[in-house]
N, C-alpha and C positions, 0 to 999 in steps of 0.2 A: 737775373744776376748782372751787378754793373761790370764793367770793365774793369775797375780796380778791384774787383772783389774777389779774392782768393780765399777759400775756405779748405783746409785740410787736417782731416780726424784721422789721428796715429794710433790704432789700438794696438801694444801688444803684449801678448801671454810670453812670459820671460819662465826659464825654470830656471828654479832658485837651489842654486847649490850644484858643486862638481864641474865647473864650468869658467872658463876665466869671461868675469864682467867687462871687458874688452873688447872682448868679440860682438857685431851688430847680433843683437836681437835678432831672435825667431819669431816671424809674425804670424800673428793668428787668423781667423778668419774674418772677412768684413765683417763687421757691425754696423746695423743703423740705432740711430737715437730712437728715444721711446716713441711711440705712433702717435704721443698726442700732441709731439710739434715737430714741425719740418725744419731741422737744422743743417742742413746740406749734406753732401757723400761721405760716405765712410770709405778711406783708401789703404787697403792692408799693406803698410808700406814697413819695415822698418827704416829706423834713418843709419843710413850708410855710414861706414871710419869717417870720418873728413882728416888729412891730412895737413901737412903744414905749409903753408903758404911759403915761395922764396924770399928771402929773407928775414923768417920770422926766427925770432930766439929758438935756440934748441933746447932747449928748457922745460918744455910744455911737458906741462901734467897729465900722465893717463889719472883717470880715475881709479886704480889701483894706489896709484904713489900718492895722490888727493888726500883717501880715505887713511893709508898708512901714516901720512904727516900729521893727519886732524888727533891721529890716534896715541904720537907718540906722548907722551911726560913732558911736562914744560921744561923742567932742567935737561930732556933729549931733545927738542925742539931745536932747527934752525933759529936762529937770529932772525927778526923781521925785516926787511929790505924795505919795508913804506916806513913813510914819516906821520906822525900827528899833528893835526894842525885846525888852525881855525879857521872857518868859512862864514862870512857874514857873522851870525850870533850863535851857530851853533860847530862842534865838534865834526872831525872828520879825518880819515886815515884815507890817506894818496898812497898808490904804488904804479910807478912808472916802469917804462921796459928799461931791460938795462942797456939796450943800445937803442936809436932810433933820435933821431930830431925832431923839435917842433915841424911841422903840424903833427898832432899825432891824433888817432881817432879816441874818445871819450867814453866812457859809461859812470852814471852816477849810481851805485850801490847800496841797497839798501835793506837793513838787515833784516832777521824775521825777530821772532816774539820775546826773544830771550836778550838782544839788545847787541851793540856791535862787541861782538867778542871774537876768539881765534875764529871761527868759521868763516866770518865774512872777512877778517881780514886776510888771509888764506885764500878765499876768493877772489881778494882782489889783486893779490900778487899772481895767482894762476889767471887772471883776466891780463894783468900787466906782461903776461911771459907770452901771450898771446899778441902781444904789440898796443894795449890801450892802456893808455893813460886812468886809473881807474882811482876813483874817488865815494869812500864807503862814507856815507852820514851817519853820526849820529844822533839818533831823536832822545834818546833816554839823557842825555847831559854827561856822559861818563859809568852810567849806573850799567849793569850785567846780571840778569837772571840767575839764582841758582837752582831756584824751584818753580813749580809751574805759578804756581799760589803769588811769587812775587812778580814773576811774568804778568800774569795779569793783572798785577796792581801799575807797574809799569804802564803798560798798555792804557790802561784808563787816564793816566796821567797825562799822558801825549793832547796836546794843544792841537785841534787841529789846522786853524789858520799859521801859527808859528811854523809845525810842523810842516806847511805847504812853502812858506817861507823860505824856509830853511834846504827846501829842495829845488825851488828856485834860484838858491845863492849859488850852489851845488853846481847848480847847469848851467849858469851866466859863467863862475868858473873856469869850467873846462874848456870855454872858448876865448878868456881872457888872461889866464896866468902863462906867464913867456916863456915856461916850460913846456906845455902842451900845445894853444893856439888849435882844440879841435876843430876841422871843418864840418864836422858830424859827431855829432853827440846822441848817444844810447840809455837808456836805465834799464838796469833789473834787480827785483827782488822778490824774497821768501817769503811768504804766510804775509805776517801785516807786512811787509817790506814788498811784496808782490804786491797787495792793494795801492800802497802809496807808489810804486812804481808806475801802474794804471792811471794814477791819480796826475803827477808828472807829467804823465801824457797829455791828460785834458786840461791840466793848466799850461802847458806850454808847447802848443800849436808845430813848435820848429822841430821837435824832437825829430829824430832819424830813425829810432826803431826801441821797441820796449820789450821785456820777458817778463815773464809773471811764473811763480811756480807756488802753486796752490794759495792763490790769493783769495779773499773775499771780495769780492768783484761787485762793482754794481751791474745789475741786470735790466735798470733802466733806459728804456732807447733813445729818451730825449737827453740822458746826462752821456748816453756814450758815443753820440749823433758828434760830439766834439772831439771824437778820438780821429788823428790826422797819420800820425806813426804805422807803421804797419809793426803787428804785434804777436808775438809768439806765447801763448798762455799753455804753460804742463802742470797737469793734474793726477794725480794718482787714482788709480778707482779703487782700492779700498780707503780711499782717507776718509777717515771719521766726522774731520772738522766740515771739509770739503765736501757735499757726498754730490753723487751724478744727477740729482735733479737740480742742484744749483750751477751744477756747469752746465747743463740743459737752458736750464734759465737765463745766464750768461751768454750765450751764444744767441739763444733765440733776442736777446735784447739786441745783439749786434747784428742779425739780421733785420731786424726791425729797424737800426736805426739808417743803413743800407751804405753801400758801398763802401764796405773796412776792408782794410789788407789783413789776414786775421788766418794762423793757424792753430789748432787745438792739437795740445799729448794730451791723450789717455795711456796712462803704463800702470802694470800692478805694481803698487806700492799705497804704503798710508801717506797720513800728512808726516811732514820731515823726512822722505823717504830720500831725498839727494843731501842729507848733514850728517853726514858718517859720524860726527860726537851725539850723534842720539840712537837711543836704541828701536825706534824704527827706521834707519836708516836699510835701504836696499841695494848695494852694488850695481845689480847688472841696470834696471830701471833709471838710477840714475847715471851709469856709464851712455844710456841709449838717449835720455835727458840732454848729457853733456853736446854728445854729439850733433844734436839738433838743436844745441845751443848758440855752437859754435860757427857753424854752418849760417843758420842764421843774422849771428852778429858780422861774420865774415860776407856775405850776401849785402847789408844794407848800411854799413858801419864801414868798409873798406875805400877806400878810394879807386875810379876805373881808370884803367889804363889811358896813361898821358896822351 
């Protein structure tokens, strides 16, 4: 194992129901990965509260308030705080913190299968109340899933070279518009928004740190051999779409491709299990998600002391 090479497997057995999703998770016993490949230590860790940093907005969303806003009626709904706007040739909703000056730190946003709708933008104001400058793409043109059937007609639609494009205007962006000026710039996203978050990564070398939350991942080690970012990928174990021999596969490519900064969630939940507007959504999973979220982006996304 090289130097830079951090590998850590979060398993944990949550019970569901009776319980405020707040509270850290109760971990379960180590696990190792299947016997027929060597994927590094399993450490029964759960991820700890992480608190608010000094001077951050008091604002910040428990995952209880998250899940209560995603769920209220549009005529009960807050007012949006972000703006729409255009980025190079494609769509995009900004949400800035509400106090804080340039420089600020960056993530570029991207959604999962259903298309940029309330969840991501909700995202990216709970990312903005968190102090980043956050900027949600989007790949669909304006278009919003209502069923899976047109989700996936969507999906197919999506360009790939435009759509890399357009993640690239994204990230040039957030280190160029004179509201922001990041010195560190992040991406994360959901299902396909997890893949092209990934994807980010290995087209643009400078990135500061990436999240993945049940992407379809390449498990090739010469295409992930370009991953430079150090990366936070969470998975559900019962997701459907997702199942454990592709994150097995996943991981075993990034051992293969050698020396990545790289840690893996495992939590019970399915796929969509951190989008409280879906009905496999999981509170406490993705309360313990958040947290190792935050942590994370707060880790490699923050600026160190002057």
């Amino acid at each position: 194992m090289g130097p830079r090479q951090i590998t850590l497997v979060v398993l944990v057995t949550l019970l569901m129901g009776g319980c405020d999703e707040d509270k850290p998770a109760r971990p379960g016993p180590a696990q190792t990965a299947a016997p027929q490949a060597s994927l590094g230590s399993a450490v029964p860790s759960a991820a700890p509260s992480v608190s608010a940093s000094p001077g951050s907005p008091t604002d910040i969303r428990s995952e209880q308030e998250f899940r209560q806003l995603l769920l209220l009626a549009p005529d009960q709904a807050p007012p949006y705080r972000g703006e729409g706007l255009v980025v190079g040739a494609g769509r995009a909703y900004l949400s800035l913190p509400k106090k804080g000056q340039p420089p600020l730190p960056g993530l570029v946003l991207i959604h999962d299968r259903w298309g940029l709708d309330d969840h991501t933008k909700r995202w990216a104001e709970r990312l903005a109340a968190e102090g980043y400058a956050a900027l949600a793409v989007d790949l669909y043109g304006g278009a919003v899933a209502k069923a899976p059937a047109e989700a996936d007609e969507l999906m197919a639609k999506v360009d790939d070279t435009a759509a890399r494009q357009q993640l690239l205007d994204a990230f040039a962006f957030l280190a160029e518009d004179d509201r922001i000026k990041a010195p560190k710039r992040g991406a994360i996203g959901w299902c396909i928004g997890g893949r092209w978050a990934v994807d980010l990564a290995l087209a643009a070398p400078q990135l500061d740190a990436v999240v993945t939350y049940y992407g379809h991942l390449s498990q090739q080690a010469e295409k992930l051999a370009a991953l430079e970012a150090p990366l936070l990928a969470v998975f559900g174990n019962q997701d459907e779409v997702i199942d454990l021999k592709a994150v097995q596969r996943f991981e075993f490519g990034l051992e293969q491709a050698g020396g990545k900064r790289y840690q893996l969630v495992r939590l019970d939940g399915g796929h969509d299990f951190a989008n409280p507007s879906r009905p496999r959504y999981a509170a406490q999973p993705a309360a313990a998600a958040w947290r190792q979220v935050r942590r994370f982006l707060r880790d490699h996304l923050s600026e160190p002391p002057g």
